[in-house]
VEXDREN-2710 file (C-alpha; in Angstrom, 1 decimal):
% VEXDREN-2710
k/r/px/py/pz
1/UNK/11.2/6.8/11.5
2/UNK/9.2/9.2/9.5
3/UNK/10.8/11.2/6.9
4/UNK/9.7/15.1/5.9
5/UNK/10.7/18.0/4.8
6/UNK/14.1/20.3/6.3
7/UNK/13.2/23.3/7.3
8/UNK/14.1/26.6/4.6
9/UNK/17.7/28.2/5.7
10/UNK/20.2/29.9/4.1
11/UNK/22.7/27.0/4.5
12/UNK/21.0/24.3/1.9
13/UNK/22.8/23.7/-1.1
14/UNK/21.6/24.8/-4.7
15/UNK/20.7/21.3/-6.5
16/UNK/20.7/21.1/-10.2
17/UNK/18.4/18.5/-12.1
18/UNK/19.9/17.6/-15.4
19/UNK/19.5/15.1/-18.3
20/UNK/21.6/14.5/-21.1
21/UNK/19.0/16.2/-23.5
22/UNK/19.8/19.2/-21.6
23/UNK/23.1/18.6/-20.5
24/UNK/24.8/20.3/-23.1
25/UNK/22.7/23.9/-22.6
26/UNK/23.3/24.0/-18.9
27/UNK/27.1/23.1/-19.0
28/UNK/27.4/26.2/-20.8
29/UNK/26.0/28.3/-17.7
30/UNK/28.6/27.1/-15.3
31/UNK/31.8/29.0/-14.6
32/UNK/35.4/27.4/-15.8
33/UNK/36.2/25.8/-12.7
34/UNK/33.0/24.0/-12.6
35/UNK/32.9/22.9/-15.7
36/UNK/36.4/20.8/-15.6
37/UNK/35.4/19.2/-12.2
38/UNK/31.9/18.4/-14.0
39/UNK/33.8/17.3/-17.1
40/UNK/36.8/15.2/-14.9
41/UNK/33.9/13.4/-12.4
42/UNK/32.0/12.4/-16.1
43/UNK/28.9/14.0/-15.1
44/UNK/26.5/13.8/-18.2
45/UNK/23.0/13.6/-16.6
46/UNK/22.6/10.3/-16.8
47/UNK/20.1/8.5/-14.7
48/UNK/21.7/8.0/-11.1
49/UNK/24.3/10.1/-11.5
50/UNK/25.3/12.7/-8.2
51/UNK/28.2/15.2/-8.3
52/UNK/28.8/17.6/-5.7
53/UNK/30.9/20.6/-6.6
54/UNK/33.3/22.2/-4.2
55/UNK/33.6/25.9/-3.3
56/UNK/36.7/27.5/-2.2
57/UNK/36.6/27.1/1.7
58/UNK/36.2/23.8/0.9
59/UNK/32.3/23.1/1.4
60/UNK/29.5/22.3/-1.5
61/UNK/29.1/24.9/-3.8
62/UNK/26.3/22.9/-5.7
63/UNK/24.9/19.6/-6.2
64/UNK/23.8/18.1/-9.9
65/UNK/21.4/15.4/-10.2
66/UNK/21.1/13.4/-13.0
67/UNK/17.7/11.8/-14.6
68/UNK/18.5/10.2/-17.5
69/UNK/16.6/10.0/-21.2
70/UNK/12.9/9.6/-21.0
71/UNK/13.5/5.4/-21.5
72/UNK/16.0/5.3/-18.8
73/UNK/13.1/6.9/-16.7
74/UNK/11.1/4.4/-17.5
75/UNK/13.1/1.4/-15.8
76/UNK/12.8/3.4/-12.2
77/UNK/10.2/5.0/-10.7
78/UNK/11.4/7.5/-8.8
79/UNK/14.2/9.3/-11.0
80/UNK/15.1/12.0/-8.4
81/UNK/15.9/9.0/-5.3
82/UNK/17.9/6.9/-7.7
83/UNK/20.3/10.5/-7.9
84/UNK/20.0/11.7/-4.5
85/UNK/20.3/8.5/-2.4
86/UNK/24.2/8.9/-3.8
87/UNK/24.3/12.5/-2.6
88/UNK/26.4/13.2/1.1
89/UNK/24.4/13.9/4.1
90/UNK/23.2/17.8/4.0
91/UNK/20.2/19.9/3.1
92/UNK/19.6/20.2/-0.3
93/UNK/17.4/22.6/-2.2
94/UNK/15.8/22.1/-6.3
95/UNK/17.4/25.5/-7.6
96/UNK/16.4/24.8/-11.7
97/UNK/13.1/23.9/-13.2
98/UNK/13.1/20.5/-15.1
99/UNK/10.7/18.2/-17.0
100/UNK/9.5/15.4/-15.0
101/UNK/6.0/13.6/-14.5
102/UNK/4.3/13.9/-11.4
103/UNK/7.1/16.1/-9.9
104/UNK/5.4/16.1/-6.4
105/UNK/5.5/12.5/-6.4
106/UNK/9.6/12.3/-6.9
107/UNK/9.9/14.7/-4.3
108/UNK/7.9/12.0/-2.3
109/UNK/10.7/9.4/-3.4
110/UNK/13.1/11.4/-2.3
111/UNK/11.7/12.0/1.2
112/UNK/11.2/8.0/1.2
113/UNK/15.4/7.7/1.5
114/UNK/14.6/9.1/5.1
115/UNK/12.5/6.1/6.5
116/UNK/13.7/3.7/8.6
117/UNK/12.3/0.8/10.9
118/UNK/13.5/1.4/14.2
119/UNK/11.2/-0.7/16.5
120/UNK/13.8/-3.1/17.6
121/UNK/17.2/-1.4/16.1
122/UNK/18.2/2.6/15.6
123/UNK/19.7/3.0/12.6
124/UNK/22.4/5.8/12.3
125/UNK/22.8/5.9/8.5
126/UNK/22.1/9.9/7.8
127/UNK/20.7/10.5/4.4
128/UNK/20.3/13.8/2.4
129/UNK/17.5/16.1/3.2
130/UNK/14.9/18.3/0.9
131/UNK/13.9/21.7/1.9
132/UNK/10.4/21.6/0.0
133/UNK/10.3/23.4/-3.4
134/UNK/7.9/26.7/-4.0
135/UNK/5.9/24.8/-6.5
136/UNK/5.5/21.7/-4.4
137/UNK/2.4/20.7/-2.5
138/UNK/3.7/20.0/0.6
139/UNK/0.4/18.9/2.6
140/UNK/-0.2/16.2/0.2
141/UNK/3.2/15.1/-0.2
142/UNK/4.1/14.3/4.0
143/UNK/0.7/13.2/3.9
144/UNK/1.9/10.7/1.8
145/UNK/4.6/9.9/3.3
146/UNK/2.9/9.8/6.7
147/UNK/0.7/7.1/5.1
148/UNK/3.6/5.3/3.4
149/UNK/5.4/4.9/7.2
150/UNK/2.2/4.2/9.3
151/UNK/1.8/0.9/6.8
152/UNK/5.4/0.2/6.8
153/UNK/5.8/-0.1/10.4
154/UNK/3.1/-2.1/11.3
155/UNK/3.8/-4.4/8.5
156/UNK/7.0/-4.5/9.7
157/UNK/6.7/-5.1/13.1
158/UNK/6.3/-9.4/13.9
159/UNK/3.3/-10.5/15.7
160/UNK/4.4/-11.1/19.0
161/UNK/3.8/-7.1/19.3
162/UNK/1.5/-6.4/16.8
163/UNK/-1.7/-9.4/16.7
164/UNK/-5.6/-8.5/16.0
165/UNK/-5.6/-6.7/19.8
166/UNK/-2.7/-4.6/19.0
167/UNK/-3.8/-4.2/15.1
168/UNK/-6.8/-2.8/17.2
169/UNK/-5.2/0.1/19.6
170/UNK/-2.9/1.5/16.0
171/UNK/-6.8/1.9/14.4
172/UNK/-8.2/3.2/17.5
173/UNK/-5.1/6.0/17.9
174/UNK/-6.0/6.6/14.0
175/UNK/-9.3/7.1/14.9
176/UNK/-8.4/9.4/17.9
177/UNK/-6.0/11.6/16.0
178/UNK/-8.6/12.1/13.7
179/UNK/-11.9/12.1/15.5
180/UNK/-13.1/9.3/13.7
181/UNK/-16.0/6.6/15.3
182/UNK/-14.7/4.0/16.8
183/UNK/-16.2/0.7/17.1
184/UNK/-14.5/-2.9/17.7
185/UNK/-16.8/-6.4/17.7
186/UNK/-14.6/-9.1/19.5
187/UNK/-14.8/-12.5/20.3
188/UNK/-17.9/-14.8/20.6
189/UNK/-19.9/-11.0/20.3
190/UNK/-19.2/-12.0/16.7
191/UNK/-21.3/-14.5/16.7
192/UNK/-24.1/-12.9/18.5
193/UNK/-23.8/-10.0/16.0
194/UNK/-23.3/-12.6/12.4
195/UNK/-19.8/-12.0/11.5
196/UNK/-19.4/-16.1/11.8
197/UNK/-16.6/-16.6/9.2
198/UNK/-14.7/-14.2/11.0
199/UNK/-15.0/-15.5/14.3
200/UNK/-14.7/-19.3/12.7
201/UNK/-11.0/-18.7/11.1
202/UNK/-9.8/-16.3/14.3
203/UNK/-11.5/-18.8/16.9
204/UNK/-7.8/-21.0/17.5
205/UNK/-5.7/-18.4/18.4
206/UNK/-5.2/-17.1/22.0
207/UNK/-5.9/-13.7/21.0
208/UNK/-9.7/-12.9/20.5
209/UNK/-10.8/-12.3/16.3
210/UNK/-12.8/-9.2/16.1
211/UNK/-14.4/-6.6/13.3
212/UNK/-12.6/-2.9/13.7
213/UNK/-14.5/-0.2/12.5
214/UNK/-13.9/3.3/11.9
215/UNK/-16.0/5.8/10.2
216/UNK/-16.3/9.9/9.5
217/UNK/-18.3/11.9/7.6
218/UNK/-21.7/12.7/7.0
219/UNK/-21.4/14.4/3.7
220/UNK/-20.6/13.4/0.4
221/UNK/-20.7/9.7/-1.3
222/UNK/-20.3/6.4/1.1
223/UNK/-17.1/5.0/0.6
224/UNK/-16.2/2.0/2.4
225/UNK/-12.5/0.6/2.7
226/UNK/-11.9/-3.3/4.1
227/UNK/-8.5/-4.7/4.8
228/UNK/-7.2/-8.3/5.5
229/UNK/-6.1/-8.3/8.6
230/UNK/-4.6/-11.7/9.4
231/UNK/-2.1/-10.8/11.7
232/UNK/-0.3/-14.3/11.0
233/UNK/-1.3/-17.0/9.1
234/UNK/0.2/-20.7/10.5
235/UNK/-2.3/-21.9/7.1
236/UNK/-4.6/-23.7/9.8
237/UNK/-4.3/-27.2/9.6
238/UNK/-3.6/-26.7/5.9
239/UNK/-0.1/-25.6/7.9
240/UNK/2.2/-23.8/5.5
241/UNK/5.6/-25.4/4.8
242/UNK/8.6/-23.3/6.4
243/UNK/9.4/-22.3/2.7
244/UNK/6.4/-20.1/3.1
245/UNK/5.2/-19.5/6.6
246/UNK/8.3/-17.1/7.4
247/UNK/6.7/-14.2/6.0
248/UNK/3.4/-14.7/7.3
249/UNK/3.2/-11.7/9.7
250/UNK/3.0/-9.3/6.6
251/UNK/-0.5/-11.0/6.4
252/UNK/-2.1/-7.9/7.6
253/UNK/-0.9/-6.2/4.9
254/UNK/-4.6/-5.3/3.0
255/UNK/-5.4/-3.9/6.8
256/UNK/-2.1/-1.4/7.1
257/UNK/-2.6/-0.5/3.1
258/UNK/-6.1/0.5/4.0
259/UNK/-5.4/2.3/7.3
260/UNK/-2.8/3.9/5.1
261/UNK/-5.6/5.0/2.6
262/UNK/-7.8/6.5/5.5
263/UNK/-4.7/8.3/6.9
264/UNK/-4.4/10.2/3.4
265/UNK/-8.4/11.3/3.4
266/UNK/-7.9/12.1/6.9
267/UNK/-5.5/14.0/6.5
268/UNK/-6.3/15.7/3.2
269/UNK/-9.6/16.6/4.2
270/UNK/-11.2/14.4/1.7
271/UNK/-14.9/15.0/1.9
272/UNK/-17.0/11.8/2.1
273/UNK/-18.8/8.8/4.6
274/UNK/-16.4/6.6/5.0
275/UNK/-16.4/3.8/6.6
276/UNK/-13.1/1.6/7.3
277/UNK/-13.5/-2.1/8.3
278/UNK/-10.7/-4.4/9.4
279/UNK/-11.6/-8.1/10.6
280/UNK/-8.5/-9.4/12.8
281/UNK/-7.6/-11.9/13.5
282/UNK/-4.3/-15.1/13.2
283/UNK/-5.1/-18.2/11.4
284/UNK/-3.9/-20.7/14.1
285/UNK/-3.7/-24.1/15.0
286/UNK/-5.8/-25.8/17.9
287/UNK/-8.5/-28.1/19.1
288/UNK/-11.2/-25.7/17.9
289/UNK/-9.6/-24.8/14.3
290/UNK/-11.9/-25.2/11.7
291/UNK/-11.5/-27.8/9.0
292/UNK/-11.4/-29.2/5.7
293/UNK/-14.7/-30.0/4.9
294/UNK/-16.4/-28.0/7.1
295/UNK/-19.3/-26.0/5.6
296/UNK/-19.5/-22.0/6.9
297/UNK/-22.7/-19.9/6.5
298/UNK/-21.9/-16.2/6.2
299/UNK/-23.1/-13.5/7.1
300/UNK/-24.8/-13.3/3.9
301/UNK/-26.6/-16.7/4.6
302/UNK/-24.3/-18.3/1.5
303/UNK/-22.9/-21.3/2.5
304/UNK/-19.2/-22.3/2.0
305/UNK/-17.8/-25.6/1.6
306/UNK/-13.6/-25.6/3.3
307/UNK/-11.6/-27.2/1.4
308/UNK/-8.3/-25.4/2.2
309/UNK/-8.0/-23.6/5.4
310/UNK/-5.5/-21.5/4.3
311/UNK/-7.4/-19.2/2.1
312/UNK/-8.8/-17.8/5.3
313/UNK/-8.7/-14.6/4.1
314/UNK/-11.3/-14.3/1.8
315/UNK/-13.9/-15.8/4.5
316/UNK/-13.3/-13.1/7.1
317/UNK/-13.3/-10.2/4.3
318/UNK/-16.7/-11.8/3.1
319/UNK/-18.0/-11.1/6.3
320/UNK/-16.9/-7.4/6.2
321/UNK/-18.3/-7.1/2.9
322/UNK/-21.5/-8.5/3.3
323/UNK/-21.8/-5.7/6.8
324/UNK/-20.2/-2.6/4.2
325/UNK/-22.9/-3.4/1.4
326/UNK/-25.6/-3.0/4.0
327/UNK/-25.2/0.9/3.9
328/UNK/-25.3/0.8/0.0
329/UNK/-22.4/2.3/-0.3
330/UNK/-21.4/4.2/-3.7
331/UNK/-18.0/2.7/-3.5
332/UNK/-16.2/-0.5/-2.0
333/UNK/-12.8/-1.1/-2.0
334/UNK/-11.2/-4.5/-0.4
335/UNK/-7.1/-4.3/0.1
336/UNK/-5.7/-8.0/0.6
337/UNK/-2.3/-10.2/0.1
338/UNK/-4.6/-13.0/-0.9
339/UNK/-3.1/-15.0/-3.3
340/UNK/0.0/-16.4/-4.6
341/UNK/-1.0/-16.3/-8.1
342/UNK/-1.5/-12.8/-8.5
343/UNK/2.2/-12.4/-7.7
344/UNK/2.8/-15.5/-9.9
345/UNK/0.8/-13.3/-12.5
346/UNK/1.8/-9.7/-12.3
347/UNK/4.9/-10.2/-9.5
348/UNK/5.7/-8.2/-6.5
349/UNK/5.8/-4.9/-7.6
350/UNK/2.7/-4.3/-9.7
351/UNK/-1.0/-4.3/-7.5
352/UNK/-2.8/-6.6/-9.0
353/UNK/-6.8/-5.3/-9.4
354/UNK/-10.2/-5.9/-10.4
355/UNK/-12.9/-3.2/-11.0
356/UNK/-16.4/-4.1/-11.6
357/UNK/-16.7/-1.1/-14.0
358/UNK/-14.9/-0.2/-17.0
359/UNK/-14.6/3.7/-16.0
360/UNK/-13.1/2.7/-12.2
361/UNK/-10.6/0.4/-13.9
362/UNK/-9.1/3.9/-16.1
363/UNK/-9.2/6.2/-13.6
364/UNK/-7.6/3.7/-11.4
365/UNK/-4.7/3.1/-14.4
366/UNK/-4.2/7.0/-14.8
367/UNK/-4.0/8.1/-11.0
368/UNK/-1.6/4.7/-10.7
369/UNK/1.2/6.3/-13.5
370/UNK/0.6/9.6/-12.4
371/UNK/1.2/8.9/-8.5
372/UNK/3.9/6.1/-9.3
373/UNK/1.9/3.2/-8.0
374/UNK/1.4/0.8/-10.7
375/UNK/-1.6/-1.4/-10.9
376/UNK/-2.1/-3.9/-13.4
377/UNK/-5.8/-5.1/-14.1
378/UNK/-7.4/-8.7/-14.0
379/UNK/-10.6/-9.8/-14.9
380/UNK/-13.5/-11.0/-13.3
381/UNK/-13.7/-13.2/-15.4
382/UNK/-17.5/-14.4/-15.0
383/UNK/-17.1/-17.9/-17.1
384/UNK/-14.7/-19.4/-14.3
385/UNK/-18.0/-18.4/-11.9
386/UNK/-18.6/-22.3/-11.8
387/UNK/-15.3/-23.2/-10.5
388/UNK/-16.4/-21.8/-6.9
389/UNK/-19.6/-23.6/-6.9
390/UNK/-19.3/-27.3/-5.3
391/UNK/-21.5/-29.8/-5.2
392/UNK/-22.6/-29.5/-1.2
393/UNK/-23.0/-25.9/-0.8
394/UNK/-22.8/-21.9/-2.3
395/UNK/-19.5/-21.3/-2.2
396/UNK/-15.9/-23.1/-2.3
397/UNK/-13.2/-21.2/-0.7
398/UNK/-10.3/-22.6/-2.4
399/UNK/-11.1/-24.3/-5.8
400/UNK/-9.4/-27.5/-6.7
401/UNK/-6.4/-27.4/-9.5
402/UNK/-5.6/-24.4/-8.5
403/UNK/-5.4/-22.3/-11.9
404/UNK/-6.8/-19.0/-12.0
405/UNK/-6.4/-18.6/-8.5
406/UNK/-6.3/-14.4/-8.0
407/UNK/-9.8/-14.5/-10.3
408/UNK/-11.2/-17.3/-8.5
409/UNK/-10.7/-15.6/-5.1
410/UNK/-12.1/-12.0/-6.4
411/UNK/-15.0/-14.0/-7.9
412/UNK/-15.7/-15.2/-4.3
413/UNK/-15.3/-11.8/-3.2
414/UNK/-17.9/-10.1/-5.2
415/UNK/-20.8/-12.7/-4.3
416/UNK/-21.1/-10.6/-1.2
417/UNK/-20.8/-7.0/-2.0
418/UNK/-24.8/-5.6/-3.4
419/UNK/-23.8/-3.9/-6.5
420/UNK/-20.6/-5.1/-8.4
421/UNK/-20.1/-2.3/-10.3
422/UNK/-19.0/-0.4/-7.4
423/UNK/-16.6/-2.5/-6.1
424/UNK/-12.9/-2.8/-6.5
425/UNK/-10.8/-5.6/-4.9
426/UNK/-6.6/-5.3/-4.5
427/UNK/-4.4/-8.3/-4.5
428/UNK/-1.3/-7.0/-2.7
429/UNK/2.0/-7.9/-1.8
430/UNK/2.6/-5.0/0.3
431/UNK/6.2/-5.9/0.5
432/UNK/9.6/-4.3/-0.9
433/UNK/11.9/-7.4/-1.3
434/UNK/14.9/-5.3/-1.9
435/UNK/15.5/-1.7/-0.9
436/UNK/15.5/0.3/-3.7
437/UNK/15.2/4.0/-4.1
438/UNK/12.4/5.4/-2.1
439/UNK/11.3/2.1/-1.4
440/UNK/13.1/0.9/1.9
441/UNK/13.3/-3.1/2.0
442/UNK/10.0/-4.3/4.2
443/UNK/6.5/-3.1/4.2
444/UNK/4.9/-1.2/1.6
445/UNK/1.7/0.2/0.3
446/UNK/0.1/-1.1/-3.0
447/UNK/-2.6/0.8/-4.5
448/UNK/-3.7/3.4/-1.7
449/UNK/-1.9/6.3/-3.3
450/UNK/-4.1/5.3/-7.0
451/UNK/-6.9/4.8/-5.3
452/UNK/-6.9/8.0/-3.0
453/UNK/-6.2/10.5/-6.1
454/UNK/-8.8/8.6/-8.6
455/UNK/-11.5/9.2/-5.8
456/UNK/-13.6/11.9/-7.5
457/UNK/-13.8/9.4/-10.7
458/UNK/-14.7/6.2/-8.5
459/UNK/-17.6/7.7/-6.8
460/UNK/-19.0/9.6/-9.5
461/UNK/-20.9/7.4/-11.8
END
């Protein structure tokens, strides 16, 4: 279900944001009667607080929020959720000014309490609705949230209904809504067209591995977006214990985050080329799975020696690299859940990234705090270069020991992209493990909104 804004009427209810610092200054401008339900309820503006105040037939007079001390705010991200998911079912509008960061962005937590996956179950839970405020910017704030529940649902939904063919008809209808180019490479036509380390990895499953691609534009830099999409991931015949295989249809993850990303400069009008590529595919077991031990050659020509078939992601992303590079783009961005010890490292909540610039790792750290998607850098970390080097051949896709793991991978990455500078790569999660406020439990983007409004400053040089 996707959340928005209620339509303006006369029957919202005036909602009151208040901290304690100010607490004191607007008790003062409430009438008797309030103040003595405000004062008998406890209502100090702390952060999470909710009061509703009655009026004399019985309905809401007024609402009060509260968002705490500048160090409570610190310990959620978004302040105005944590308050309003407390708050009855009704429309609600902001009637005071208040001092918050990145305001538009809390009014996107708030619209967040309204999502729901209802593929397989309708959920009847109501939740409080926002008229939007005057000072808002609406467009950009549904056009988050547009993005927010296209990547949640298909991260959401399980395989059975949602493998690399089906992963396929969500980017086409993308593309259609937006009249984007549509292209889709599929099945041994990856082979006669060198995507080989896609097709090798995809080749076990009964549904076909193929490259999606979408692209717009013809002014403005060359941006090009590439997603993981391993629509499940068994591990190959390095099968995954059951500890770990039951969340495996989240795999597409980097695929919906991107999709996500081009939703937003769809939608926003973002001027540029882009070019969006998603290689498909499940990592299955059968006769004709590849191997440990077996030695790939890219599309690149670099060879890679297997020795762990399940870190297929970062052979079928090669692939898509190596084809994005080829139009010399000005910027390159790769979304994946690749590795377990970037969430080892930095945990579930924080994107894990690496920029090969030090002016596209700041922008991308200021557009994170301002649009309340943290990011947390990691190197490439150039001396650990030799660790994916084995003896029989260019490349090793999963080095032995298995320290440095998130590096290691991103090392691999960027043999296959021309200019390093210009390329950042995300190692996602892309998964809420508990529902908190305007983050529903399930799927999740990771980076796209810090990426999206740090743009300008990563294709600039």
């Amino acid at each position: 279900m996707t959340a928005c804004f209620a339509a303006s009427s006369g029957q919202s209810i005036p909602t009151y944001v208040v901290s304690p610092q100010n607490f004191d200054e607007f008790r003062q401008s409430l009438d008797a009667k309030t103040k003595s339900w405000v004062k008998s309820n406890q209502f100090s503006g702390k952060l999470g607080q909710a009061l509703v105040c009655p009026d004399q037939e019985g309905g809401f007079d007024r609402a009060l929020l509260g968002i705490g001390t500048p160090e409570d705010r610190k310990r959620a991200r978004f302040c105005l959720a944590t308050a309003a998911q407390k708050l009855p079912p009704a429309t609600y509008h902001l009637a005071n000014d208040f001092d918050l960061p990145s305001k538009d962005y809390e009014l996107f937590g708030w619209l967040m309490l309204g999502y729901s996956f209802t593929r397989y179950k309708e959920t009847k839970t109501p939740v409080p609705s926002l008229v939007a405020p005057d000072w808002a910017d609406r467009a950009k704030i549904e056009a988050m949230v547009q993005a927010e529940t296209l990547c949640a649902d298909l991260i959401n939904t399980p395989t059975n209904d949602l493998g690399p063919a089906e992963l396929e008809k969500e980017a086409r209808e993308l593309a259609l809504k937006f009249g984007m180019d549509f292209k889709v490479i599929v099945g041994d036509d990856l082979l006669s067209q060198n995507f080989p380390m896609i097709h090798t990895v995809g080749r076990a499953s009964a549904s076909k591995p193929r490259l999606i691609e979408l692209r717009h534009g013809t002014k403005g830099p060359k941006i090009s977006l590439v997603g993981k999409g391993v629509c499940f991931d068994t591990g190959g015949l390095n099968l995954k214990p059951a500890s770990s295989i039951g969340g495996m249809k989240k795999d597409m993850g980097g695929s919906a985050n991107v999709l996500a990303l081009t939703r937003m400069i769809m939608d926003l009008k973002y001027t540029c080329q882009l070019q969006v590529l998603i290689p498909a595919v499940e990592n299955s077991v059968s006769a004709n799975a590849f191997r440990p031990q077996d030695v790939l050659i890219s599309r690149k020509g670099l060879s890679v020696e297997i020795n762990n078939t399940d870190a297929e992601g970062r052979l079928i992303l090669a692939d898509a690299l190596a084809y994005a590079g080829e139009r010399d783009p000005d910027l390159i961005v790769s979304m994946a859940t690749l590795t377990g010890a970037a969430r080892v490292a930095v945990g579930p909540d924080l994107a894990a990234f690496f920029a090969g610039s030090p002016k596209n790792a700041a922008a991308l750290r200021v557009s994170a705090e301002k649009g309340k998607d943290p990011v947390w850098e990691l190197p490439f970390f150039e001396p650990y270069e030799d660790l994916i080097e084995p003896a029989v051949a260019d490349l090793d896709n999963a080095p032995s020991g298995g320290r440095a793991g998130a590096i290691t991978a991103a090392l691999f990455l960027r043999r296959f992209v021309p200019n390093p500078d210009r390329y950042i790569h995300f190692d996602i999660f892309g998964w809420n493990l508990t529902t908190k406020p305007g983050r529903p439990f399930g799927g999740a983007t990771q980076g796209a909104r810090a990426v999206f409004h740090a743009l300008d400053d990563l294709v600039n040089p």
